[in-house]
N, C-alpha and C positions, 0 to 999 in steps of 0.2 A: 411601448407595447400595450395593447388593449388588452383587458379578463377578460375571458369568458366561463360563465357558469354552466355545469352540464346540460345540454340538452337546451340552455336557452339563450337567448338573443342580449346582445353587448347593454351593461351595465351605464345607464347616467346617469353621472356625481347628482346632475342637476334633479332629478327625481324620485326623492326619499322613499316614497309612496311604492314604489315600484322595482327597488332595493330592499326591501324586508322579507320574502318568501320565509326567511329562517324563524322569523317572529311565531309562526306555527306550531313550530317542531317544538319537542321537548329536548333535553340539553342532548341527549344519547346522539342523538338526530340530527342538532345542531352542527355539534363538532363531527359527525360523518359527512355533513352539509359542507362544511367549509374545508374540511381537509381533502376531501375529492376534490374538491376545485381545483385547491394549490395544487396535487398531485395531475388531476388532468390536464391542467394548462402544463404543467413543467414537462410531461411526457410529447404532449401535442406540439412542443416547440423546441425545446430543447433538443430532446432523443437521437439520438442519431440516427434511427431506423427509426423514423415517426412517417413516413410513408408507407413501411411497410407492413408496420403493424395499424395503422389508419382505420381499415373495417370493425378491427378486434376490439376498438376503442369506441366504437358504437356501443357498446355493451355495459361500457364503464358506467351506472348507477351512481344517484346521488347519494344513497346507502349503502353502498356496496364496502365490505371491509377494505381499504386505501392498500393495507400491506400485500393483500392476498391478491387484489385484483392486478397490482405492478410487478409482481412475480409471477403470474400467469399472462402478462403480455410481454414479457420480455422475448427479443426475437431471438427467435426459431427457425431453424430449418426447416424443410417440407416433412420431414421424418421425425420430427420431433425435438432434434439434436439442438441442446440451447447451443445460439452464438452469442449473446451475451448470458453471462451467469456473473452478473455484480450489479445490476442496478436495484435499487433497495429502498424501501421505502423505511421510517423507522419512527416509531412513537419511541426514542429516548433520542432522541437529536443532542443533545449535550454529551453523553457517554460516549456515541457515535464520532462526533467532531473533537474531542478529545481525544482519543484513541488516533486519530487521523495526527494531529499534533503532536503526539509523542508521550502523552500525557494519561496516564491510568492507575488505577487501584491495582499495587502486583503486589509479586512479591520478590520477583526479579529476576527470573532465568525461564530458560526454554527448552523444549524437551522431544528425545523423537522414543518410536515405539519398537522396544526389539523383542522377541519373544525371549524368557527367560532357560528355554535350552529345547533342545530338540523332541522334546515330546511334545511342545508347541502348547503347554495347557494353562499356563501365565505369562506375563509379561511384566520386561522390566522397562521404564522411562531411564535414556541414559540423557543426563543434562548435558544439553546443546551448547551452554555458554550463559553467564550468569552478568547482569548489568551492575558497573559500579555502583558501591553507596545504598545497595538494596538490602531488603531483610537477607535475600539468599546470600549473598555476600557475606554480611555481615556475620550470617552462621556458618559457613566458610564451605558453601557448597563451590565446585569449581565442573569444568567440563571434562566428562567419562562420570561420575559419580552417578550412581545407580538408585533408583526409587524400586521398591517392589510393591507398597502398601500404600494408601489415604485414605488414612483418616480410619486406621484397621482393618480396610477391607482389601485382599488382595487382589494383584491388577491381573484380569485377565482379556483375554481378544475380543469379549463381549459387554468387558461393561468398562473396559481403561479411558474410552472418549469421556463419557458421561462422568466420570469420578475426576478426571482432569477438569471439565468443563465447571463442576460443579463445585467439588474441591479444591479447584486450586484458582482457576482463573475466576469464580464466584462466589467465592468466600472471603471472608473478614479474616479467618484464621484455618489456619489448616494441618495437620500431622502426618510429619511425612516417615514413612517406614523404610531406611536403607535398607541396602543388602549385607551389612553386616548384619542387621536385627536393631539396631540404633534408632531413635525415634528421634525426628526434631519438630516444634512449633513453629509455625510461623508467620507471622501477622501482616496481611496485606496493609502496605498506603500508600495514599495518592502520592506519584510520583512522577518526575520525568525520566524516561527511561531515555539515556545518554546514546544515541546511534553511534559515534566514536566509539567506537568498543576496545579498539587494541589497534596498535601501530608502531612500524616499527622499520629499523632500514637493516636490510639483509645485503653483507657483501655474497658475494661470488663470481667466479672467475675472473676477479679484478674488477666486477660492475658493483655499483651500487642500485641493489631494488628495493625500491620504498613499499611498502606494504601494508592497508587498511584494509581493515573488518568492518563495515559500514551497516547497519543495522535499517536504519527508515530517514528516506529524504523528509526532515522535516525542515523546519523556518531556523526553529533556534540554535541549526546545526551551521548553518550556515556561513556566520565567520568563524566561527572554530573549526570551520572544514579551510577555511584562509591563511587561519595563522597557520594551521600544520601542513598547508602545501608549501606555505612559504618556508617552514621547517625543512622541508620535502629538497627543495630548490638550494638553498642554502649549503645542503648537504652534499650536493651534487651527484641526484639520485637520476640514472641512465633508463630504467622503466619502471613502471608499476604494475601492482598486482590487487587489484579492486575485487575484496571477499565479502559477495552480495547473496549466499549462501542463504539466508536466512531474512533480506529484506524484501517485503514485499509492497512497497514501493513508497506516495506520497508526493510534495508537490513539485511540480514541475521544475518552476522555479529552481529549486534546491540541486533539480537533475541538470538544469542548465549551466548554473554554478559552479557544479562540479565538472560540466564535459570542457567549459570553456577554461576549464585549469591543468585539463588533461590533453586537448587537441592538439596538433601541432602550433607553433607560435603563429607561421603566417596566415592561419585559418583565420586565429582571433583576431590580428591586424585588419582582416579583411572583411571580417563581421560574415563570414561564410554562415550559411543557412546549417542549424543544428538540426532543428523538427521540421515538418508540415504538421499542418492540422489539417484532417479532413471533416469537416462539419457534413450536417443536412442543409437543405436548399436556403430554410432562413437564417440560420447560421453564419452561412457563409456569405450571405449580403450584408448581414449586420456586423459580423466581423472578420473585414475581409482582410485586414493586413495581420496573419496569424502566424505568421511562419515566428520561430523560434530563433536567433541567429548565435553564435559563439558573441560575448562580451565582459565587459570587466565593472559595470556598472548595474546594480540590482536595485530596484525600492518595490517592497511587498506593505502594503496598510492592511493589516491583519486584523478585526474589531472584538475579536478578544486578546487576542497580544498583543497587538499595539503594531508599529511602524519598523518594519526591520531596514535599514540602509548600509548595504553591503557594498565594497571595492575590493575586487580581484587583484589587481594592479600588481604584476611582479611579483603572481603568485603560480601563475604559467608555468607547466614544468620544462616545457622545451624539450619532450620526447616525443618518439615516433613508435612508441609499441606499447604497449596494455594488454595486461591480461585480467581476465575475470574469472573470479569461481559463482558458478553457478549449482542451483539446485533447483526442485520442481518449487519449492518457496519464494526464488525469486522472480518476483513479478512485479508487471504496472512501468514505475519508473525504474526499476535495475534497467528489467529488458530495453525502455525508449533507450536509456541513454547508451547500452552498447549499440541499438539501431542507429546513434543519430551519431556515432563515432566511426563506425564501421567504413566510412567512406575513404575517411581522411588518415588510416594508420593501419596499421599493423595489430589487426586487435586477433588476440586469443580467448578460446571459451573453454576452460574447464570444468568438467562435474555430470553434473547431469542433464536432464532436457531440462528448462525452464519453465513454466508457470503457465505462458500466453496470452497473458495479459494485453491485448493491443489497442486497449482503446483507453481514452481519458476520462474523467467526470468532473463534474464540478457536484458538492455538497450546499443543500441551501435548508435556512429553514421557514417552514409558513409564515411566521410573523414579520420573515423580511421577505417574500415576495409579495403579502398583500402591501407591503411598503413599498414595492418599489410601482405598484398598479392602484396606487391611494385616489389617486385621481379617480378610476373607473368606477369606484361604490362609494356610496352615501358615507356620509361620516357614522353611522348607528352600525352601518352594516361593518366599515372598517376595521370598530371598533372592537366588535362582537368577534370578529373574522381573529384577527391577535390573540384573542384570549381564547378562544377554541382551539386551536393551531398551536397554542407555544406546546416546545418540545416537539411539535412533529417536522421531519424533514424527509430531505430524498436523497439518494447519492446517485444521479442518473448522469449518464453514458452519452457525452455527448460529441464524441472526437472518436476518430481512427490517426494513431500518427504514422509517418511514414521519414524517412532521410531525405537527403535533400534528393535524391531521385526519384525520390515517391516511391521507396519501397518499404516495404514493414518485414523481416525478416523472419522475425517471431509469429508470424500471424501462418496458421491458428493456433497451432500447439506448440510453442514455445519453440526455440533456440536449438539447436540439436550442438553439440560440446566439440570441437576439436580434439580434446583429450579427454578421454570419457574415463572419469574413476567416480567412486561414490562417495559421499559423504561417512565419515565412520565415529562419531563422537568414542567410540570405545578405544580406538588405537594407541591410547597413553600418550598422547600428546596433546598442547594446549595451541588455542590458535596463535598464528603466528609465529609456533614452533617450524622451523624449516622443515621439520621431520613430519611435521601432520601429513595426513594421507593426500588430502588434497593440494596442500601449499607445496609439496616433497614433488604431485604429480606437475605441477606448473614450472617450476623451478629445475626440473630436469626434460621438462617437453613430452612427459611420454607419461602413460597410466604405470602406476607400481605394479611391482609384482609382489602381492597380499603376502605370500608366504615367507619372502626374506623381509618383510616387518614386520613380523613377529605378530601378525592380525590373523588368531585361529578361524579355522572353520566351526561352523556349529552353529551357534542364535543367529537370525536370522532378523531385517526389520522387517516392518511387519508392512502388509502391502498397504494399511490405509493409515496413513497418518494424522497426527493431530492438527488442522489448518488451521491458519491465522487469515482474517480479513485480506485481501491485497487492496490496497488502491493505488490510484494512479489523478492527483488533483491539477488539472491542469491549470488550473486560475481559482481564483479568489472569486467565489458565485457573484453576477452580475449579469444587471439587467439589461435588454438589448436598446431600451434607450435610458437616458437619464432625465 
């Protein structure tokens, strides 16, 4: 794959002379030099709607702010209406691609927004579910536990985002105010946050249902997503109930992994097609054998983790039914892998609509795509080009998936539920619990009826909640040639 610099004519190694423009600029100017580049080429090729936004990228400046100007091309309808709302550009590329891994500064639980009673003039956070091994944990917060205050200041409908945002997911330490009036501290650190979250096998009516709370398709989930299917298998568990409630999504791979453990046995025998990938026109010449297929052999080279090599083998559960809870948080890879299941079984959606996530990306950063186009510029400019760029990346959109019949089910607004109940963290039940609102509605096929369990009328969540990133990685960023 050749560079190109905005606005001008293809780069040769062979002449230095004529590789320097940047030598001009002062540093400000430099690194907006070089990081439109990376960002223009990556849009101009990659994108997945790079034809159609084509004219709009006329526009695109060698000074132009990199973040501002890829969030205002992002495609759009005629009306304004984003169709993509994820491609991203980002001067912290390391915080970004961590978070993508599983990996961040918390403090270890999640939280939704209900108003704290009907006069609607505060709000309380009821925690969503708390990850092992965390600070939250450890101070022995659990899910229905109530927040009113951070860090003293009470939460209300207009400043709860920004005090969460700030206080809890952007700070070192934070003071959290229960509803009894009880205060706790508690100190953010780096940590992996465990997607296994809770699992468990539920008899009833003589079946055995195997049951996971899955959190984020990450890498490192991956044979521990093996041994416990094989747990799963062992047990001689008849369906499953996959609670992706709160995931919003990650890499593909990890989606593949798991549908080829969930699909029927003779799909996986037969290497039946899981995904499509619909690329743009270069895309799809450069990588044209992309389909996704059900199998039992995985190797991801991951250049900050290292080399994952995974074997499914007789971890197959050998059902024909699945169920999933869903919520508007589940996106990216929840929704692919109910799309790419959907074919071959008996699948159920419980909860709410879904997220809509339909399309993949790949994350890359500047210093590894002037590497992978080293050839196209002078060694001064190459060099210059890395050190202006580190830490800037992109998270750009460059797939639509579809099943093996080319359809996307999800697309545009999410999944619409079979059994439609909501999410209720307040109903006195822990996930998992057969009784939770959600698990209770799966397990009997039908939405509850709120008032024989004992789930009052009155607070109310609140219509905008607190979002988490989704992604959906379809591969490991890579260049169209090597």
């Amino acid at each position: 794959m050749m560079a190109m610099l905005l606005g001008a004519a293809l780069l040769s190694c062979n002449k230095e002379k004529e590789d320097t423009p940047w030598k001009e600029l002062d540093d400000s100017k430099r690194q907006l030099y070089f990081v439109n580049t990376f960002g223009y080429n990556m849009m101009a090729t990659y994108y997945l709607w790079n034809k159609e936004i084509s004219e709009d990228m006329r526009g695109w400046g060698s000074y132009s702010d990199p973040i501002s100007t890829v969030n205002a091309l992002r495609y759009k309808q005629e009306d304004g209406t984003e169709v993509d709302k994820w491609t991203v550009m980002t001067d912290d590329y390391a915080s970004f691609s961590s978070m993508v891994k599983g990996t961040s500064k918390s403090v270890g639980m999640e939280f939704s927004a209900f108003y704290a009673d009907n006069t609607q003039q505060n709000v309380v956070l009821a925690v969503n579910f708390v990850y092992e091994g965390s600070p939250a944990a450890e101070a022995g917060y659990k899910r229905g536990d109530k927040i009113v205050a951070i860090n003293g200041t009470l939460l209300t409908p207009s400043n709860y985002k920004s005090l969460v945002n700030n206080g809890i997911y952007g700070a070192d330490s934070v003071e959290l105010t229960n509803a009894d009036d009880s205060k706790v501290t508690l100190s953010a650190r780096e940590m992996y946050l465990e997607p296994i979250n809770c699992h468990k096998i539920i008899e009833k009516d003589g079946k055995k249902i195997a049951y996971l709370h899955y959190t984020s398709f990450t890498l490192r989930s991956m044979q521990p997503l093996v041994d416990l299917f094989k747990q799963f298998k062992a047990a001689g568990v008849s369906e499953l109930v996959l609670d992706l409630r709160y995931n919003g999504g990650g890499y593909s791979v990890a989606s593949q992994l798991l549908a080829s453990m969930i699909v029927p046995s003779q799909e996986l025998v037969n290497s039946s097609v899981f995904l499509k990938e619909i690329y743009n026109d270069i895309l799809t010449e450069a990588w044209s054998n992309s389909d996704s297929v059900f199998k039992t052999d995985f190797s991801v080279d991951d250049a900050d983790e290292g080399k994952y090599e995974v074997n499914s083998a007789g971890a197959n559960l050998g059902i024909s039914k699945v169920s999933f809870i869903i919520t508007g948080n589940s996106a990216s890879a929840s929704e692919s892998t109910v799309c790419g299941l959907m074919p071959y079984m008996d699948v159920v959606i419980a909860g709410e609509r879904s997220h809509g996530k339909y399309c993949g990306g790949i994350i890359i950063d500047g210093p590894t795509w002037y590497g992978w186009n080293q050839s196209s510029f002078g060694e001064q400019t190459y060099k210059a080009a890395v050190e202006y760029t580190d830490n800037w990346g992109i998270y750009v959109m460059v797939s639509r998936y579809a099943n093996k019949d080319g359809n996307t089910p999800c697309m545009p607004n999410g999944f619409e539920p079979n059994i439609s109940v909501a999410d209720n963290p307040l109903d006195g039940h822990q996930l998992g619990d057969p009784e939770e609102t959600m698990l209770a509605a799966v397990l009997s096929g039908k939405a509850p009826d709120q008032s024989r369990r004992g789930i009052q009328a009155g607070p109310a969540r609140l219509p905008e909640q607190i979002e988490k990133p989704s992604f959906r990685i379809i591969d490991l960023a890579k260049p169209l040639t090597k």
